[in-house]
C-alpha positions in Angstrom: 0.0 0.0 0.0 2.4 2.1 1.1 4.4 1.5 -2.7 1.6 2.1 -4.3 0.9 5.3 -2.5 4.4 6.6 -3.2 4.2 5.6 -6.9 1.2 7.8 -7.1 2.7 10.9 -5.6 5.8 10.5 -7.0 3.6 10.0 -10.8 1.5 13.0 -10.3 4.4 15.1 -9.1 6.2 14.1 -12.1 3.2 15.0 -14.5 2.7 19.0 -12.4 6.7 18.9 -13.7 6.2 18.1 -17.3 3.2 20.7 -17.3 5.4 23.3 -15.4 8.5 22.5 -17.8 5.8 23.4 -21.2 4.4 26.2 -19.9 7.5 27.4 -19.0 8.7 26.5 -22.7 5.9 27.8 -24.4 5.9 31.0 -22.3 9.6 31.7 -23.3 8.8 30.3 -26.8 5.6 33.4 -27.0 8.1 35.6 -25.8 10.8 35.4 -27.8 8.9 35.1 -31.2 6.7 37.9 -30.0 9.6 39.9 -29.5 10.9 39.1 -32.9 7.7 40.4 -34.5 7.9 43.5 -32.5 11.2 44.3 -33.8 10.2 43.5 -37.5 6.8 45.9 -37.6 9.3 48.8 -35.7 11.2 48.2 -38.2 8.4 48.4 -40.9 7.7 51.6 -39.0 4.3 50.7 -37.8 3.0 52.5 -35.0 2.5 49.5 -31.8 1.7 52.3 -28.6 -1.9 53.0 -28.3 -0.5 56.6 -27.6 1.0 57.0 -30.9 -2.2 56.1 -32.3 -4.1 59.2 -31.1 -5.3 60.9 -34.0 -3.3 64.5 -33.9 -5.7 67.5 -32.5 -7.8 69.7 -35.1 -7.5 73.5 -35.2 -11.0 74.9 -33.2 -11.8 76.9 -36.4 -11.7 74.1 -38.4 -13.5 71.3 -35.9 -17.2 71.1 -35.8 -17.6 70.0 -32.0 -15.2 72.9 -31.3 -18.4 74.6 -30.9 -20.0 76.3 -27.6 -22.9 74.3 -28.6 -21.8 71.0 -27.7 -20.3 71.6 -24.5 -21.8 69.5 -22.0 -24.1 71.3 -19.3 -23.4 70.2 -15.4 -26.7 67.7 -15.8 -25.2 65.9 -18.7 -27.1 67.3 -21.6 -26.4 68.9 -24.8 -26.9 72.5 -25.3 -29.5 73.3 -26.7 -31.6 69.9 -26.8 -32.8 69.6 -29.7 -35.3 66.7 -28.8 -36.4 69.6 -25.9 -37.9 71.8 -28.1 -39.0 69.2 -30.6 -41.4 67.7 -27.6 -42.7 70.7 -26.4 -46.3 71.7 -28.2 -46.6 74.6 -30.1 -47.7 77.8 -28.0 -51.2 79.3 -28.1 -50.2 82.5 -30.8 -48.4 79.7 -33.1 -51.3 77.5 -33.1 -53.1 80.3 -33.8 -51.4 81.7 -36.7 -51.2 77.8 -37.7 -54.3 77.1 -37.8 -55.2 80.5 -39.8 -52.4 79.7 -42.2 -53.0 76.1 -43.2 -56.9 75.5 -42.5 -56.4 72.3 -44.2 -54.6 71.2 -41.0 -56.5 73.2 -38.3 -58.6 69.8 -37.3 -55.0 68.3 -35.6 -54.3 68.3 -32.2 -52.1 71.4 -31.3 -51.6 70.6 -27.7 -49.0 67.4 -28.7 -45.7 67.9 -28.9 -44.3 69.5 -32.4 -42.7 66.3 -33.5 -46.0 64.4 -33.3 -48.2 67.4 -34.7 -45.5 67.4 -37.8 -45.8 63.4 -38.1 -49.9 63.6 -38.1 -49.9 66.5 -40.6 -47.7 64.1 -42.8 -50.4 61.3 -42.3 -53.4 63.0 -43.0 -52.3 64.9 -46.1 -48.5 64.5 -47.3 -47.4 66.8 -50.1 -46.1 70.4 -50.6 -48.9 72.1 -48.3 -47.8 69.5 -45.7 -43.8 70.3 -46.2 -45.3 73.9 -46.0 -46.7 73.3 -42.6 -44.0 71.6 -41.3 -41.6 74.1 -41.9 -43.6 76.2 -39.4 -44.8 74.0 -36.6 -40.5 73.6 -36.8 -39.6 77.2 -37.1 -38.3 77.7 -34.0 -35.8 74.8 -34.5 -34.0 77.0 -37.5 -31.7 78.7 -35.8 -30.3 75.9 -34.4 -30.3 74.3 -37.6 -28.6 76.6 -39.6 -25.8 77.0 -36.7 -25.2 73.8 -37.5 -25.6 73.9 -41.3 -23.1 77.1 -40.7 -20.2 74.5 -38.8 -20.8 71.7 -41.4 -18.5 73.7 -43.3 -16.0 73.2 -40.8 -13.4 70.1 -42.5 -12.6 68.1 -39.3 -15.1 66.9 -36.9 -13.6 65.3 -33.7 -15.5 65.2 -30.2 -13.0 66.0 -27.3 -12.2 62.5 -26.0 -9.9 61.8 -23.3 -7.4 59.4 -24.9 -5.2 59.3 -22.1 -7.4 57.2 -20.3 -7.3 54.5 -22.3 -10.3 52.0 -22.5 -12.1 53.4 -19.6 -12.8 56.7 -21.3 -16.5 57.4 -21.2 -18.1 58.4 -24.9 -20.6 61.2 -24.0 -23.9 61.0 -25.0 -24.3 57.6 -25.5 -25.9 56.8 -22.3 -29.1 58.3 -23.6 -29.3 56.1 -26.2 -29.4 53.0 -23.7 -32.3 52.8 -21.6 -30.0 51.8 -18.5 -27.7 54.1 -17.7 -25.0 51.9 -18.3 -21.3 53.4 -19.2 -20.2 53.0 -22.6 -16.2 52.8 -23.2 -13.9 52.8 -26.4 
């Protein structure tokens, strides 16, 4: 008994010595052929640092987000919200002159918000008279609009992302497009 107990210690200590021996091998073996690969695409001159890889910085005049407009307000939302104004309903005077306007569309229901007054217009009757009316149930969305139409002109559009952080780098924004408020990383 006691042989046979020996025999099997002395079996499986020889087998955790093989296995330590190979991964010790193959360890070296990844190391030294990776280092060899390394030296050959330096030599190629290709860029291997995640920090050489950070795209150079664009000019403020020339980047779009460089903008006031997208700075991010202490609550985490854009400036001006765009999806704001489009849910708010169209104010007593503008439904009003609306209605007086385009009596074709007086029948809808002002008191929804302008997104969903412009989407039931465009259901009831689509056409020019339709693209007529909502161009003014949106009217108060064009200055924003052409602010942006003005930056579009801008060549180089890159939002100010903290590279230095690596992988844990939050991408703003994008945690309203989730419906939990899970973080979002490059």
């Amino acid at each position: 008994m006691k042989t046979l107990l020996k025999t099997l210690i002395f079996g499986v200590l020889a087998i955790i010595t093989l296995l330590v021996l190979a991964a010790s091998w193959i360890s070296f073996q990844g190391r030294r052929d990776f280092a060899a690969v390394r030296s050959d695409l330096l030599a190629r001159g290709e860029k291997l640092g995640l920090s050489e890889l950070v795209p150079p910085p664009i000019p403020d005049e020339q980047n779009f987000f460089a903008d006031p407009m997208w700075k991010i307000s202490a609550d985490g939302n854009q400036i001006p919200d765009l999806s704001a104004l489009l849910k708010q309903s169209p104010t007593a005077d503008e439904t009003r002159s609306l209605k007086a306007q385009f009596p074709a569309f007086a029948s809808l229901d002002f008191s929804l918000a302008r997104e969903a007054v412009a989407r039931a217009a465009w259901k009831k009757a689509p056409g020019v008279e339709a693209a007529r009316f909502l161009q003014a149930v949106l009217r108060p969305l064009a200055p924003t609009v052409a602010h942006v139409t003005e930056l579009l002109a801008r060549p180089g559009a890159r939002f100010p992302t903290a590279y230095d952080k690596i992988f844990s780098s939050p991408i703003p924004f994008t945690w309203k497009m989730f419906p939990v408020r899970s973080p979002t990383y490059i």
